[in-house]
N, C-alpha and C positions, 0 to 999 in steps of 0.2 A: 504493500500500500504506500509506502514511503516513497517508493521510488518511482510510483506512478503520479503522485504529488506533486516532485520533483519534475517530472515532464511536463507534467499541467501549468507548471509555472512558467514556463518557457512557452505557452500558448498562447499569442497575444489577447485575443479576448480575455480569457482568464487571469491575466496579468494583474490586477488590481480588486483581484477576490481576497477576502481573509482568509486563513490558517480553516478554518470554519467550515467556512463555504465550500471550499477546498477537498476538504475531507467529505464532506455530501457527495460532490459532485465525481470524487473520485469513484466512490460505491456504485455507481450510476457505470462504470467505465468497466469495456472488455480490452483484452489486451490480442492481440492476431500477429504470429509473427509471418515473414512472407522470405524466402528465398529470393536471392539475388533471379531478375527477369521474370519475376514470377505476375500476373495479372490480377488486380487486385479489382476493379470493375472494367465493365465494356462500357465506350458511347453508343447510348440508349436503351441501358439497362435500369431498370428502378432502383430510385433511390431511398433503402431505408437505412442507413447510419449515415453520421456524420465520423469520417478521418483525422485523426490523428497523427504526425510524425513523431515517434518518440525517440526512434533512433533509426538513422537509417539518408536515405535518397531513393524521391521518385517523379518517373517524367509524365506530364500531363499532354495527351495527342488526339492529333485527328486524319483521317485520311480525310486528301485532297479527292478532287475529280479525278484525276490522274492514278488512284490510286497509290499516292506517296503516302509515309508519315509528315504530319507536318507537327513539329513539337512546341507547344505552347509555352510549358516553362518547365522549370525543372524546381522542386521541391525537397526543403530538407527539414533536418531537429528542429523542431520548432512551429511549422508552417500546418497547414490545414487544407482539407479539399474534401471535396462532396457534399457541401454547402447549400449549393443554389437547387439540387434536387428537393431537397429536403424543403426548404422555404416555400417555393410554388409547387412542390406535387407531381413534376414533370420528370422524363427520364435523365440519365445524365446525360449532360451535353459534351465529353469527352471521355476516351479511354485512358486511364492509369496504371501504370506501369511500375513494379520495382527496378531499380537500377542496382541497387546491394540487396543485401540482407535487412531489411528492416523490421523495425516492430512497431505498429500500428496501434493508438491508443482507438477507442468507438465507442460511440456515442450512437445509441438508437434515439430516432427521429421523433419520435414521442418527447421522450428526457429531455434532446435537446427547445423542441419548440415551447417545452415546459420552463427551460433555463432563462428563456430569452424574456419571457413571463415575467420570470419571477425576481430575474438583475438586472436592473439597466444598463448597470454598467456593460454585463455582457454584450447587450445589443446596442448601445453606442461604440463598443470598442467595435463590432463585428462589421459596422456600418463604415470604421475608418477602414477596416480589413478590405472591404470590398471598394472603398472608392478609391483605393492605393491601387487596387486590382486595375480598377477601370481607367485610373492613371496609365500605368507601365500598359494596359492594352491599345491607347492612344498612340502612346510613342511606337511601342511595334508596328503597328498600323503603319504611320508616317513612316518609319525610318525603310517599310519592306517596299513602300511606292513611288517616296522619292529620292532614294540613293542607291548606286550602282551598287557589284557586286562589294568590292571592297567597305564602300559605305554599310553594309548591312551585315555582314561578317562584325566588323568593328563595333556595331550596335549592338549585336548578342553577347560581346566581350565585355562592352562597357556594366551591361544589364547584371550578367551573371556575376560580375564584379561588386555592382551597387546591390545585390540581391544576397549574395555568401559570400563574401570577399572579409579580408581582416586588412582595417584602415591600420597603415603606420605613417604618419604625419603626410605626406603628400603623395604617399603610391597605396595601391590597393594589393593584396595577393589572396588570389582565388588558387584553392587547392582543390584534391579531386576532381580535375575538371573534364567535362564530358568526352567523348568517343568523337574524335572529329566530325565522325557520320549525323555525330547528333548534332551537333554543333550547325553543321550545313543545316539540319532537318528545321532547325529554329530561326535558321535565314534565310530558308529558302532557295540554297544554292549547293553546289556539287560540293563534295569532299576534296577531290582536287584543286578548288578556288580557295575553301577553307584554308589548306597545309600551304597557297600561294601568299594568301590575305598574310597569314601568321610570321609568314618569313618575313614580307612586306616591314612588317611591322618590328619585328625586331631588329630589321637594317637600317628604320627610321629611328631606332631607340626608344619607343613608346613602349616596349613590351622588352621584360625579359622570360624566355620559354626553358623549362628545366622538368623535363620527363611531361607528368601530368599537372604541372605547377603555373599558373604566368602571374607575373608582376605589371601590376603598372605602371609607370616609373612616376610620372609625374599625371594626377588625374586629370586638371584642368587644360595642359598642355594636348592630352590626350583627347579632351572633347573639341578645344576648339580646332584640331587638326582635322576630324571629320565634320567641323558645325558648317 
């Protein structure tokens, strides 16, 4: 129970519940754990829990017309998904995927619309959740229509950056970072443009690449290079 507390605190909505609250809402909570690649729902599968990251990464998609994946975002410790089923009643509007091993906190759809009820806080916090969402979907929108290929590689960098990255005073370093294939999959472009974009990039000095690691050197430098 402690250690599911322990993750619950790291859920942003839940962020500002007491010791209390906390412990209610933990009892309320299953735990699923999922193997690396393993599918956790389909897009347009009904939605009855709400997700949980308590440890782990996973990627959020959808096939295109083309039958591509196209990968919305990627999700880690901390973060949440299977929300918007839940709230309107409808199927989910994407498929989820593990990327490691993770383990899944859950909340049935009951409990939670109960929660929402009964803390404000939680449905004020849930309402910044989602207009931060609807934020970062703005800017992918914009960045996938009107910037070239390099342009839109460099915007999935900067995102995944501003999204899990560890600031140290003017560079960013995002660790564990995705399968190049995924990386194209979230910008819309080949794997080949990807591994071009990245060279690109650390011959301008805006990046340094070290296995599965990149750094940003300088962030501001970094945006207004592609603004």
């Amino acid at each position: 129970m402690t250690d599911v507390i322990v993750q619950l605190r790291r859920i942003p909505i839940f962020a500002d519940l007491s010791q209390f609250d906390l412990d209610k809402i933990a009892s309320l909570v299953t735990i699923q754990h999922c193997k690396k690649d393993s599918l956790i729902f389909l897009e347009e599968d009904m939605g009855r829990v709400l997700f949980m990251i308590g440890k782990g990464k996973v990627k959020v998609s959808q096939v295109n017309d083309d039958g591509k994946e196209v990968i919305l975002s990627i999700l880690l410790q901390g973060n949440f998904f299977g929300e918007m089923a839940l709230l309107d009643g409808s199927a989910r509007s994407a498929t989820v995927t593990s990327l490691t091993d993770s383990e899944l906190l859950i909340l049935r759809r009951g409990d939670f619309l109960n929660l929402l009820e009964e803390y404000p806080k939680v449905t004020i916090n849930l309402l910044k959740e989602l207009t931060k969402r609807i934020r970062q979907s703005d800017s992918q929108i914009k960045s996938l229509s009107l910037k070239n290929a390099t342009g839109k590689v460099a915007h999935v960098i900067l995102r995944l950056a501003e999204d899990t990255g560890i600031i140290k005073g003017n560079s960013i370093e995002v660790s564990g970072l995705p399968m190049q294939q995924d990386i194209a999959n979230m910008a819309g472009t080949s794997r080949e443009t990807v591994s071009r974009v990245l060279s690109k990039l650390s011959e301008s000095k805006l990046i340094i690449k070290k296995g599965g690691k990149i750094t940003i050197l300088d962030i501001n430098r970094y945006r207004n290079f592609f603004a």
